[in-house]
Structures are given as C-alpha cells and as structure tokens.
C-alpha positions as CSV (number, residue, x, y, z in Angstrom):
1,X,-205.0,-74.1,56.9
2,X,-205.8,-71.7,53.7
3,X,-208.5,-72.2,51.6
4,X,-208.6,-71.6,48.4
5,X,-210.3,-68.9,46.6
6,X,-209.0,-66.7,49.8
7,X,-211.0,-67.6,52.9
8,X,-208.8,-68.4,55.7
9,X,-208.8,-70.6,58.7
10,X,-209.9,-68.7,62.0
11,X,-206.7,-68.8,63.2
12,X,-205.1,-67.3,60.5
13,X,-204.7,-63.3,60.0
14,X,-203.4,-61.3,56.8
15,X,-200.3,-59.7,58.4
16,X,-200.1,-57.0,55.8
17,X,-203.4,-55.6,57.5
18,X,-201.6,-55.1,60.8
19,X,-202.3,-51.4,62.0
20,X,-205.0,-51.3,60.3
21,X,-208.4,-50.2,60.1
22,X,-211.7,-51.9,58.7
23,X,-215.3,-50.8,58.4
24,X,-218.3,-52.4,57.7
25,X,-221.9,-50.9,57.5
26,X,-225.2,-53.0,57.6
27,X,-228.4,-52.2,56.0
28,X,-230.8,-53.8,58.4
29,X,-234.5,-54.2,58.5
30,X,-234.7,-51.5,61.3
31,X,-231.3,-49.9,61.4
32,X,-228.2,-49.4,59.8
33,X,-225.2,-50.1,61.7
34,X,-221.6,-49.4,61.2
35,X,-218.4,-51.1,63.0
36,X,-214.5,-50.1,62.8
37,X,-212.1,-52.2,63.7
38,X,-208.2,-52.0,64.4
39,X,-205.9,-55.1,63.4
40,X,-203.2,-55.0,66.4
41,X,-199.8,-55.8,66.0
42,X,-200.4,-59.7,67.7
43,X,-203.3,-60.3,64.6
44,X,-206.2,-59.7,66.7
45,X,-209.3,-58.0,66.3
46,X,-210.3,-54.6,68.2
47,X,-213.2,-53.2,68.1
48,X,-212.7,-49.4,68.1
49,X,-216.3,-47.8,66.8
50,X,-219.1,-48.8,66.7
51,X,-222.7,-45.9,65.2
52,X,-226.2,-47.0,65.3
53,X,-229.4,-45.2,63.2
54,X,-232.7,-46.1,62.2
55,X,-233.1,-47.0,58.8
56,X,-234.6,-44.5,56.6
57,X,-235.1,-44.8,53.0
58,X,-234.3,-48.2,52.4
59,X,-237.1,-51.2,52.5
60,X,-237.4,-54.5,52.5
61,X,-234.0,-54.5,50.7
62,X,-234.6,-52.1,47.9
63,X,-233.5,-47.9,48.4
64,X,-237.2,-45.8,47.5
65,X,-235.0,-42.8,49.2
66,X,-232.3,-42.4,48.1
67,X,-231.9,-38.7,50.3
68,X,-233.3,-40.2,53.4
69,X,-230.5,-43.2,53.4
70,X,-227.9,-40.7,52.6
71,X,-228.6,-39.2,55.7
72,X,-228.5,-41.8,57.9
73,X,-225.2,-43.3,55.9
74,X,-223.7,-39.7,56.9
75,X,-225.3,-40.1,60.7
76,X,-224.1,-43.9,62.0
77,X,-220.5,-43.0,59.3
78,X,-219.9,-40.0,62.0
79,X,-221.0,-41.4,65.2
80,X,-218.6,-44.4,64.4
81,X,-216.0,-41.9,63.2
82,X,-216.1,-40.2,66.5
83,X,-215.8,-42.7,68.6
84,X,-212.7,-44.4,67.0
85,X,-211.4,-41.4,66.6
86,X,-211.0,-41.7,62.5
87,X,-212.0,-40.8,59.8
88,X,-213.1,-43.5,57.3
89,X,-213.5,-43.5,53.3
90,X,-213.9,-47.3,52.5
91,X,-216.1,-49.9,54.0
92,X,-218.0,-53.3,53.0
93,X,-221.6,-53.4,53.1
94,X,-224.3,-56.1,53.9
95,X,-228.2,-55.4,52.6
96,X,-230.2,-57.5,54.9
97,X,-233.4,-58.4,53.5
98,X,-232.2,-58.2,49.9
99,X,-233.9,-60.8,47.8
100,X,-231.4,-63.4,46.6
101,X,-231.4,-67.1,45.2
102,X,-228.7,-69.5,45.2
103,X,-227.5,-72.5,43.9
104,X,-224.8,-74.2,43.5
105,X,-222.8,-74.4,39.7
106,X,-219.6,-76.8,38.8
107,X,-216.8,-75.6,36.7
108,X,-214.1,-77.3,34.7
109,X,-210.9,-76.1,33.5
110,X,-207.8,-77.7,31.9
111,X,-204.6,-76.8,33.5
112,X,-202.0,-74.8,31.7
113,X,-198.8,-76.3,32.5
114,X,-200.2,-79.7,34.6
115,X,-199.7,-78.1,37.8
116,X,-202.7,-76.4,39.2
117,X,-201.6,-72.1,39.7
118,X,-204.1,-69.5,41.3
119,X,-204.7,-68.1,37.6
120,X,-206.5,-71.3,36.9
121,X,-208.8,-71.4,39.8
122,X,-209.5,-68.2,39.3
123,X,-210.7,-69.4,35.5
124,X,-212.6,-72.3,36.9
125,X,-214.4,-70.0,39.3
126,X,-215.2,-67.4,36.5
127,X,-216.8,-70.9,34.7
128,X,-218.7,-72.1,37.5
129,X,-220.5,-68.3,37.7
130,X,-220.5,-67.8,34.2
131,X,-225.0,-68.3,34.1
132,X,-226.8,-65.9,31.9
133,X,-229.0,-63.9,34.4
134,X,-231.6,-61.4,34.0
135,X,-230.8,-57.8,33.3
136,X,-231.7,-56.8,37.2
137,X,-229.9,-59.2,39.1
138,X,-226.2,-60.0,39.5
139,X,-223.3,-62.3,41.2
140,X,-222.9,-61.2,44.8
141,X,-221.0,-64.2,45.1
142,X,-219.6,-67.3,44.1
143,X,-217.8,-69.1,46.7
144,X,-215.5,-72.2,46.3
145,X,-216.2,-75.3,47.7
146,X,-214.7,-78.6,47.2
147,X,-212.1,-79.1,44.6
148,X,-211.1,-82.5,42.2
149,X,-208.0,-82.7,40.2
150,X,-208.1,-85.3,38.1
151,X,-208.7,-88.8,40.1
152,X,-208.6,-86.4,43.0
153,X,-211.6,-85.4,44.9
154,X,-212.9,-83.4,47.7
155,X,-210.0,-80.9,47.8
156,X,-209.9,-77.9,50.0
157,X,-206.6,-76.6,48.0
158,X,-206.5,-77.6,44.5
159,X,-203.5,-74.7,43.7
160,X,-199.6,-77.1,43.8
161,X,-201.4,-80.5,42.6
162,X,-200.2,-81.8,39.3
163,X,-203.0,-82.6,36.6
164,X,-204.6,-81.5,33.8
165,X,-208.2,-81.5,35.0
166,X,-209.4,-78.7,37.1
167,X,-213.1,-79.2,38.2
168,X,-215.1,-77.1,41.6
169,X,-218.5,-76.9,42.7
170,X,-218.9,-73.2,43.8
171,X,-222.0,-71.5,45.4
172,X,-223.6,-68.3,44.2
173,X,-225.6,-66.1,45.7
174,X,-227.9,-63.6,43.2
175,X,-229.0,-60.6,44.2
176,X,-230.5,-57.8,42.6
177,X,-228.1,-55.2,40.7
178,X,-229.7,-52.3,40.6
179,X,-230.4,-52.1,45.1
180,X,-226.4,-52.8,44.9
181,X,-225.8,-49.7,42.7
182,X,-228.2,-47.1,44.3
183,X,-226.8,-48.0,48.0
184,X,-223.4,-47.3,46.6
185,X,-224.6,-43.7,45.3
186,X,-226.0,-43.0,48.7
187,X,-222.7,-44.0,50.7
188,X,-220.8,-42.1,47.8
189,X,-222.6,-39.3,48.8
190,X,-222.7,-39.7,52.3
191,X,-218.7,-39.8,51.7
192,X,-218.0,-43.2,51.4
193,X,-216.8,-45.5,48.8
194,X,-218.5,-49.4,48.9
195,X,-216.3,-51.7,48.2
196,X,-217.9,-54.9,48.2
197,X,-221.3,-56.5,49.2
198,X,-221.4,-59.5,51.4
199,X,-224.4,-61.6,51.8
200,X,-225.5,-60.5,55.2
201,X,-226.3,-64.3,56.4
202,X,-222.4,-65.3,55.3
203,X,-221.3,-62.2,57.1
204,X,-223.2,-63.2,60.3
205,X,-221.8,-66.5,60.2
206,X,-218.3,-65.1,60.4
207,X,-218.8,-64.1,63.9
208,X,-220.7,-67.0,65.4
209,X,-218.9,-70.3,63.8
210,X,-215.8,-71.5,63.3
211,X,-213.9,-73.2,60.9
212,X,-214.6,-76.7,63.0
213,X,-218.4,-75.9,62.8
214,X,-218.3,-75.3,58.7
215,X,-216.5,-78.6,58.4
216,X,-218.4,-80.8,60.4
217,X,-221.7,-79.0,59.7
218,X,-223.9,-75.7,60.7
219,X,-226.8,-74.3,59.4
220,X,-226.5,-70.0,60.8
221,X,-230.1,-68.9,61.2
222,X,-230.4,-65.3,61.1
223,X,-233.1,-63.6,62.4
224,X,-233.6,-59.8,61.0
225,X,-237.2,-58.1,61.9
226,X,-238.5,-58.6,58.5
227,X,-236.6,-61.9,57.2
228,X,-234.7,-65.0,58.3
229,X,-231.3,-65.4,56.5
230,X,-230.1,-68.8,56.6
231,X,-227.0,-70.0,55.7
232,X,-225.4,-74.1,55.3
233,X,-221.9,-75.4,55.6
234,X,-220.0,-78.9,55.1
235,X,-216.8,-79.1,54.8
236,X,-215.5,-75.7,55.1
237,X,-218.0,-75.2,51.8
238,X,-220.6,-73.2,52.1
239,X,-223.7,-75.0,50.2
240,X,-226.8,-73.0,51.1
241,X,-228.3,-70.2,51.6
242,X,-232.1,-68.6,51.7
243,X,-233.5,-65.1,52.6
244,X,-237.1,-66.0,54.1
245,X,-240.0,-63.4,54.4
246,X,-240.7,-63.7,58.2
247,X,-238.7,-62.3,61.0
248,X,-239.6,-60.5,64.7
249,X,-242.1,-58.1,63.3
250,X,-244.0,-60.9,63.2
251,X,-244.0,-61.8,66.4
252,X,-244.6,-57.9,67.2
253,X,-247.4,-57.9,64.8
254,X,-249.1,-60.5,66.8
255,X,-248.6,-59.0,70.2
256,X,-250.1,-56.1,69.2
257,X,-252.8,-58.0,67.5
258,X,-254.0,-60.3,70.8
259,X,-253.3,-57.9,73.2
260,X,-254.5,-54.7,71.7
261,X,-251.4,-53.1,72.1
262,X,-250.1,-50.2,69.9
263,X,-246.6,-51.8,67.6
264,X,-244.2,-49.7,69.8
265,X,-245.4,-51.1,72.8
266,X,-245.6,-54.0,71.7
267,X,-242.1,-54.2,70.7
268,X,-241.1,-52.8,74.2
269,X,-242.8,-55.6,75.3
270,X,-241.5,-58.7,73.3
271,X,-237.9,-57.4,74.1
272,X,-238.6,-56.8,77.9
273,X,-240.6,-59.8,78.9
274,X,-240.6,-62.0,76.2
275,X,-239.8,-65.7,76.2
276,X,-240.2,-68.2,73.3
277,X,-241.4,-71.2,75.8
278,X,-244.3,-70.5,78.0
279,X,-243.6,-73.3,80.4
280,X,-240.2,-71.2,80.9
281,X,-242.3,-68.5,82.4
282,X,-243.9,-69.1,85.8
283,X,-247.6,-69.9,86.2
284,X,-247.9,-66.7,88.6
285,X,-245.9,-64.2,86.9
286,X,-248.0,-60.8,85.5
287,X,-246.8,-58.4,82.8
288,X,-248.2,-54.2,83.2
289,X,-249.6,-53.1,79.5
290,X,-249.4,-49.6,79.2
291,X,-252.2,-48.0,78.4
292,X,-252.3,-45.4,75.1
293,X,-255.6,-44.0,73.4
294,X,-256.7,-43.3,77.0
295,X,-257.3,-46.9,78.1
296,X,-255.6,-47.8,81.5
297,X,-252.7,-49.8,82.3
298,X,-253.5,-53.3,83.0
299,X,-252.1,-56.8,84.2
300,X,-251.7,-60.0,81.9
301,X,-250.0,-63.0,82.6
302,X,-246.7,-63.6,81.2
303,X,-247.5,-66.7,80.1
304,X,-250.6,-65.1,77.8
305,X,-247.5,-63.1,76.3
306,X,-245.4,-66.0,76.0
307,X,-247.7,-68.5,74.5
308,X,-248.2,-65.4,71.3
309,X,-244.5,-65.3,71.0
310,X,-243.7,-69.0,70.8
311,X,-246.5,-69.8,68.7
312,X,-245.0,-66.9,65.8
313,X,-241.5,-68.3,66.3
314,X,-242.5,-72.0,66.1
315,X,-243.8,-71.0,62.9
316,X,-240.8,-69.4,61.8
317,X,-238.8,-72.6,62.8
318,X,-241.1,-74.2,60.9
319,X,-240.3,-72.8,57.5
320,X,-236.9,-72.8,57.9
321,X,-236.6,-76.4,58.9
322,X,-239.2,-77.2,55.6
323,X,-235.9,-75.4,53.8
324,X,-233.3,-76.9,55.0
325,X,-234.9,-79.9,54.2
326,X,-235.7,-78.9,50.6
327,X,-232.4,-78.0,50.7
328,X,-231.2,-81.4,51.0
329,X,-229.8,-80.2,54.6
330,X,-232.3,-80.6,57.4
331,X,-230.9,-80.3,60.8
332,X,-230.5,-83.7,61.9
333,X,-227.5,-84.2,59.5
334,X,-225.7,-81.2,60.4
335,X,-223.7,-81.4,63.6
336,X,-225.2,-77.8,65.0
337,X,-228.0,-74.9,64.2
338,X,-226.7,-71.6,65.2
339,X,-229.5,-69.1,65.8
340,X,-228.3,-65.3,65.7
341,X,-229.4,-61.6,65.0
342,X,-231.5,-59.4,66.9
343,X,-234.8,-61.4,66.9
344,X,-232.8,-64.0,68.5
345,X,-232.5,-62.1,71.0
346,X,-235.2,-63.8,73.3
347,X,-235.2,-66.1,76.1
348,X,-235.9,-69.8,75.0
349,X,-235.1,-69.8,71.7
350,X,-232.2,-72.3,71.2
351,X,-234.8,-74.5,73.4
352,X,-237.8,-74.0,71.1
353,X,-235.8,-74.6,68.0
354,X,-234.4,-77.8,69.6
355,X,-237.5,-79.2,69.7
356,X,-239.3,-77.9,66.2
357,X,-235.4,-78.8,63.8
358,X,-234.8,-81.6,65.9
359,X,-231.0,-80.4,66.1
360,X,-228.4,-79.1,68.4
361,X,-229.2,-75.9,68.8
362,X,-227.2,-72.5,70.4
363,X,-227.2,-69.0,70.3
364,X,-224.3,-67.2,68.4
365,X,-222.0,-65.3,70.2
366,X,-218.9,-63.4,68.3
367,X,-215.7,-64.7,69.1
368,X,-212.3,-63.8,68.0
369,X,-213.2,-59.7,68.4
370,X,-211.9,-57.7,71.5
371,X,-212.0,-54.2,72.4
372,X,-215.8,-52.9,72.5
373,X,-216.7,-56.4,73.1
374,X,-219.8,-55.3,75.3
375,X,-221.1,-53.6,72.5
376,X,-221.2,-56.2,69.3
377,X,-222.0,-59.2,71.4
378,X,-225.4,-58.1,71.0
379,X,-227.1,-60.7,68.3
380,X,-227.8,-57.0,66.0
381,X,-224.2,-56.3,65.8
382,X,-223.3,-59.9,64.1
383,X,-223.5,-59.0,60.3
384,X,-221.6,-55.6,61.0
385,X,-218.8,-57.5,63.1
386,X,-218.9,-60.3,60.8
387,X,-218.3,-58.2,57.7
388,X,-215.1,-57.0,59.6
389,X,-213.8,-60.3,60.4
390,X,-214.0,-61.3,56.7
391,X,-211.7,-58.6,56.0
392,X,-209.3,-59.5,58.9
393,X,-209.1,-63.2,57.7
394,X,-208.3,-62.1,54.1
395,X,-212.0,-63.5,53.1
396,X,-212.8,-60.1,50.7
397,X,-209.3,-58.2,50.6
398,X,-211.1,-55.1,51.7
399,X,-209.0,-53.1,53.7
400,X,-210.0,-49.8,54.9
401,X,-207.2,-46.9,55.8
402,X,-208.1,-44.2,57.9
403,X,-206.8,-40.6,56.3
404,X,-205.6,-39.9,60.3
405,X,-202.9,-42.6,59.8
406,X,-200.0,-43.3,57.5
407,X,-200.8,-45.8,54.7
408,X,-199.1,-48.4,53.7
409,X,-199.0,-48.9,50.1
410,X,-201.3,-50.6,47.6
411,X,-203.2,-52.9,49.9
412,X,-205.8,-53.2,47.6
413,X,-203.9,-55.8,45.6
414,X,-206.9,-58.5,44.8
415,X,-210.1,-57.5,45.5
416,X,-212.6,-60.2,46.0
417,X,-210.4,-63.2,46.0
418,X,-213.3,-64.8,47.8
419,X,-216.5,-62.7,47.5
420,X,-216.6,-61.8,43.8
C-alpha cells in the first residue's frame, strides 16, 4: 500500500532506483558514520560500504569546526568509497543530537476540480507547515498523517477521492537552520553535495519497524551518547517526536564517578561487562579495573558495576516514559517500545525498560538490508542504514549515482515528496 505524501509500504521498492547506489552519512554524538547501498535488480537492499570516524568539530548538534568536520566528512566519505568500490557525490544526512521541537499542525484546502490530485496535497501540506518561526530555525519536516475528504476521515490516501474539502494533520519537526547550512558547507568541501536532512530518530525507525508496528503503535527510543531520540507512530502517522539531553555518557560519567575510573576506561568497561539489571549478573561474578595514575588493577563485583548502570538508565527510562506521557502516548497504549542505537547496546535493557514504561519492550534490529549485514546490525549503524532505506522506499526521492557507473537520467524528479 502507498502512502501519501511518498512514504511507501516496506514491501514496496521505487523500481526506477534499481542499479543503483545510495548514501547516507550520520553526524553522531561520537562518530560520524557513512553507509552505501546498492538497489539489486529483485528490489532489495545491499549493503556495499560502510566508513566509520570520530566526530571532530561538531557538538552537541551544532558545527564550532567547521575544518575539523571537513576532515572527518573527507575520512569516513573515502573509507566507504573504497570499500564499495565508488565514488560517491550525493548523500542524505542525519545530525543526531540537533535540538528540535515538534508538533503536530492541520491544513485545509479546497479541491480544484472535486477530485483530490497530488498538486493539492501537496498545497495542503505547504498549509499545514506554513508557521511563522524564528529566524534560526527551520522545517526539517512535515510529515502527512491522516487524511479527511469531506465526510471522509482517517484516510491514508486522500489523492482519487471526489470532494471539495481537503483537510490533513501533518507532523513537523524544527530544527535549527543555521547547523543545517554549515554541515552542508563542510560535506561541500569534503566533496559532497547534502541533499536532504532527516530527523535522525525517523531515520532509525526505518530500520527497526515496520509498517505493521507504525499502524498498530511503536514508540522508537534512540539512544545516542549524549541524547535519547524518540520517535511515536499510529496509524502509519507519525505523531511524535523528542530529542532528550541524556544518553550513555551518562552512564559512563557515573562509572567513572563511583568507581574512580578514568572516562576511557570507563567506557571500556560499560561496553565490556555492562548489564542494565543487576540481578542478571551473578552474585559471584568479579570485574578487573585497570589501574592508570599508578594505582593497581583491582577486583569489583559485577554486580557493583551493574547496580551504577541500571540505576542511570532507569533514570533515562524515566524521562522518556514522563514524555511519552506528556505526549499523550505513554507506553501502555502503544502496542510495542523499540529501544535502538549504540547505548542500547547493553545486556538487559529491553528487560529494564519493561519494567520502568510498563510496555512491550525489544531491541531493534534492521531488517529488509542484506549484503554487509554483520556490519550495520550493530544498534550505531541504525540512523545511517535507516537513512538508506528511506531512499530505497521512495520516502525522500534521494538517489545517489556513483560517477563509476552509467546514469540513468533525471532521477532527481521530486525531491522531498516526504521529508520536506
């Protein structure tokens, strides 16, 4: 089934991108990550190239670097390159971290000629973001939900219906402009052209749901090392979405807090013996600390590690059940909570977040991607594969040609039908 205002069903693939190549590149807390990915002649997705750096220039969402990211743009852009064995020009970006707000706006339109065409959804949507905003932030999307002609309500395709009233709640997400234009000058100089931004919560949730989950119900955690994205769907709409300020580094700050351990080890730590619920981890079990500033290495129990990290992440769940229920959307209503992204990555989790949301709780996985599979099932990996998905399913139009292969011509024929 299409939906309108371009997003596609799961099983559905734009066969005009057949052949070829997408890219993606994601401005994490810690790294920025790039993915290429080859549409095969049966519709599927393969993962071809995958590059990996730390982040350098860019934080907590905003560029104070601008040389610094260029460099690292250049860096994960040729690691990638090499590996897929292309050389890429275009891509579409996620900022993670970027401060946004969201709500949700309702537009109304009177049809043209009493049947419902895509040039009048396209006007409704243009009404429904049509806010006056500050001078430093902008539209990074506004996505369609529900449609009503006339008498007729909760429409997931309004385009075909006869009437003469046109109305749509749509979702945007605001982010700030001027983080938008300065990460495009890097990439442009690190020879790439941007051409969109996604959210990076919607992009994760590409990878990890399905089109089942968004109409019965899912709230997509995210967590990034400095921020939790979230992101809500009903009905194949999607009707939320928050950027919170806590993420792992938290949960690393505290571990080297209590245990006196410098942040590097402490990291080391949380991803090598770390477990969200300390009756998981076995009464007996010990932990080595490494020493550093001359002390010697020692023993702790594993549950003294444990009971730090769940403590921090209860928190976390905390606050992001207290928005989801501000929200009007707290778990219990929602058929499933998917938790992703690399401070996911943890044992006990899902478990923990059962019990604090009082949901149904799993750990996102990507689906529906083949090829280096090994690779981008790691939770880090979910924005950057889910970025390429959306532009496999037709969600953002942005198709990305290598110059080592023939192009077809003008496949850039709507740009952000979708994510505008």
């Amino acid at each position: 089934m299409e939906l309108e205002g371009g997003s596609v069903s799961n099983a559905t693939v734009n066969t005009s991108a057949k052949g070829e190549v997408i890219a993606s590149l994601d401005f994490g807390t810690h790294s920025v990550k790039c993915v290429i990915g080859l549409c095969g002649d049966d519709g599927q997705l393969d993962i071809i190239g995958t590059g990996s750096a730390p982040v350098k220039g860019l934080r907590g969402g905003l560029v104070h670097n601008r040389a610094e990211l260029t460099t690292c743009i250049k860096r994960v852009k040729e690691e990638a390159e090499m590996m897929a064995g292309c050389e890429l020009e275009e891509v579409v970006a996620a900022v993670s971290g970027q401060p946004v707000e969201s709500f949700n706006a309702w537009g109304v339109w009177r049809v043209r000629d009493r049947e419902v065409s895509a040039a009048d959804v396209t006007q409704v949507l243009d009404i429904a973001q049509a806010h006056l905003l500050p001078n430093d932030r902008s539209v990074l999307h506004c996505v369609p939900g529900l449609f009503q002609v006339d008498e007729q309500r909760n429409l997931v395709r309004a385009t075909g219906i006869r009437g003469v009233r046109l109305e749509v709640e749509a979702h945007l997400v605001i982010g700030a402009g001027q983080t938008f234009d300065d990460v495009r000058a890097c990439a442009k100089a690190a020879g790439l052209t941007i051409k969109g931004f996604v959210h990076a919560g919607v992009a994760g949730a590409e990878t990890v749901i399905r089109d089942e989950d968004k109409e019965l119900g899912v709230a997509v955690v995210d967590l990034g090392g400095a921020c939790t994205e979230i992101s809500v769907y009903k009905h194949r709409a999607l009707v939320h979405t928050a950027v919170l300020p806590v993420g792992g580094d938290h949960v690393t700050a505290d571990l080297h807090e209590c245990l006196q351990l410098p942040m590097v080890e402490a990291e080391r730590l949380k991803q090598s013996a770390g477990c969200a619920l300390a009756w998981m981890v076995g009464d007996h079990e010990q932990v080595e600390l490494s020493g550093g500033g001359g002390r010697r290495a020692r023993l702790v129990a594993r549950t003294q590690v444990a009971g730090v990290i769940e403590a921090r992440y209860e928190e976390i769940l905390n606050i992001v059940g207290a928005n989801l229920e501000q929200a009007g959307w707290p778990a219990h209503m929602l058929a499933s909570v998917v938790v992703t992204g690399g401070a996911s990555n943890i044992a006990g989790l899902p478990e923990l977040a059962d019990r604090v949301l009082a949901g149904a709780t799993v750990r996102g996985e990507p689906h529906d991607v083949f090829g280096l599979v090994d690779v981008v099932k790691n939770p880090r990996y979910a924005t950057a594969t889910g970025l390429v998905l959306a532009a496999l399913r037709g969600n953002d139009k942005s198709w990305v040609t290598p110059k080592s292969v023939p192009q077809q011509p003008n496949l850039w024929n709507r740009l952000f039908d979708w994510i505008r």
